[in-house]
C-alpha positions in Angstrom: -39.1 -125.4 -14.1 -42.7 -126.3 -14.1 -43.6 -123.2 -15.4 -41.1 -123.2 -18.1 -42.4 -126.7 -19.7 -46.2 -125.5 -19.4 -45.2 -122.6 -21.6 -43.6 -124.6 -24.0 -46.5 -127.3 -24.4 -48.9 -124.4 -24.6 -47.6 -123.4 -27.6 -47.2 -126.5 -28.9 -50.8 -127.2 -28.4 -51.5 -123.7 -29.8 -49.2 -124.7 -33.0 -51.5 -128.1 -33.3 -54.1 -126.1 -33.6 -53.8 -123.5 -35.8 -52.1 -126.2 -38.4 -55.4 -128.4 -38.0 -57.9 -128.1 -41.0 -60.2 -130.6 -40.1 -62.3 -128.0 -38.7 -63.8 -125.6 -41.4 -62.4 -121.8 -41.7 -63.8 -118.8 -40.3 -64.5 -117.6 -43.6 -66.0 -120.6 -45.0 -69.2 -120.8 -42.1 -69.3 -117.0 -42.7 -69.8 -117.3 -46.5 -72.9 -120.3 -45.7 -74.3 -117.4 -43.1 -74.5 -114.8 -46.1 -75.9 -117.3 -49.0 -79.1 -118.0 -46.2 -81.3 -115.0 -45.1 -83.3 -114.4 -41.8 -87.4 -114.0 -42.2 -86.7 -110.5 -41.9 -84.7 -109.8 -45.0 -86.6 -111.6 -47.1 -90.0 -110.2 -46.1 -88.2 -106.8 -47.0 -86.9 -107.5 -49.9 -90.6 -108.8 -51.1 -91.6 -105.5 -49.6 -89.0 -103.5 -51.6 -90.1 -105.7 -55.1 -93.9 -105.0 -53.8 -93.1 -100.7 -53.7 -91.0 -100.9 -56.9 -93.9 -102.7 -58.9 -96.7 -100.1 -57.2 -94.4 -97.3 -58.2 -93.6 -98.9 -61.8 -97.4 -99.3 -61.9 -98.2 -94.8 -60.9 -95.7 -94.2 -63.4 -97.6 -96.0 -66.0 -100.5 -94.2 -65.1 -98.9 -91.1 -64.8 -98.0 -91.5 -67.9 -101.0 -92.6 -69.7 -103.4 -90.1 -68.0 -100.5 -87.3 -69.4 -100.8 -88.9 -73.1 -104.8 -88.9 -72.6 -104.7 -85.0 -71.4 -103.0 -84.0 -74.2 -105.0 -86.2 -77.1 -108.0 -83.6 -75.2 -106.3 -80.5 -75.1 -105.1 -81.4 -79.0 -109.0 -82.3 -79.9 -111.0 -79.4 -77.6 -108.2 -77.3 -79.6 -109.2 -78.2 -82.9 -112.4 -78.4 -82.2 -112.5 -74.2 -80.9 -110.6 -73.4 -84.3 -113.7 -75.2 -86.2 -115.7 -73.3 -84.5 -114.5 -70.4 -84.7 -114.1 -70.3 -88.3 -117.5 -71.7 -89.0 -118.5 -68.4 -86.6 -117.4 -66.2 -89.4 -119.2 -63.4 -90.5 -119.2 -60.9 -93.0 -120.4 -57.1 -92.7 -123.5 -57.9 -92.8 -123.6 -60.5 -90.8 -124.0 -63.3 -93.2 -122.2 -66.7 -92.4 -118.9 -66.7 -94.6 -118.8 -69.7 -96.7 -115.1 -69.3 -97.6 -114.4 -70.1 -94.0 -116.8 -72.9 -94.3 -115.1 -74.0 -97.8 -111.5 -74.3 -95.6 -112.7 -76.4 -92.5 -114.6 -78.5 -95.0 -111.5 -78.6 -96.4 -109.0 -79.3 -93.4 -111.2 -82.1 -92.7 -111.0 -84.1 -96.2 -107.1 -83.6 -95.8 -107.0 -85.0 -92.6 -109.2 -88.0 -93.9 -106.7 -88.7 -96.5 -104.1 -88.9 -94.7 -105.3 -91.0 -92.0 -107.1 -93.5 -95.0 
């Protein structure tokens, strides 16, 4: 019989229990454990912001030494086609002022349109 009435006010105990909610939910203390973070995480994540910014900042570069390369290539370009037509020579071998006449010319249009 004595083991009969200890199974009985076990689970009345265990029914006093469960219905208690002065103590806080499971979920609840779990939920205060997410909103803090250990040393660790937050030394990464200021890692992980320090690597995006480095990489945001190469990109940039990346980008400006591309734009700068190809300002160059566009001028040394320009500059060879000048050259080349102020090179110009006839038959016998006098400089060809035509060609002359059209880079002057190239260049006034180009001042126009800049001015």
């Amino acid at each position: 019989m004595k083991k009969g009435k200890s199974k009985k006010a076990a689970e009345v105990v265990g029914e006093s229990t469960e219905g208690d909610t002065s103590e806080p939910s499971p979920s609840f203390s779990r939920s205060k454990k997410r909103n803090k973070i250990s040393a660790y995480e937050q030394a990464k994540r200021v890692y992980e912001r320090i690597q995006q910014q480095k990489a945001q900042e190469k990109t940039a570069r990346q980008v400006e030494r591309e734009k700068r390369q190809a300002m160059l290539d566009k001028y040394l370009r320009s500059k060879k086609e000048m050259n080349k037509a102020l090179r110009k020579c006839n038959k016998k071998g006098q400089p060809n002022l035509g060609a002359q006449m059209e880079v002057l010319l190239k260049k006034i249009e180009k001042n126009v349109e800049k001015g």
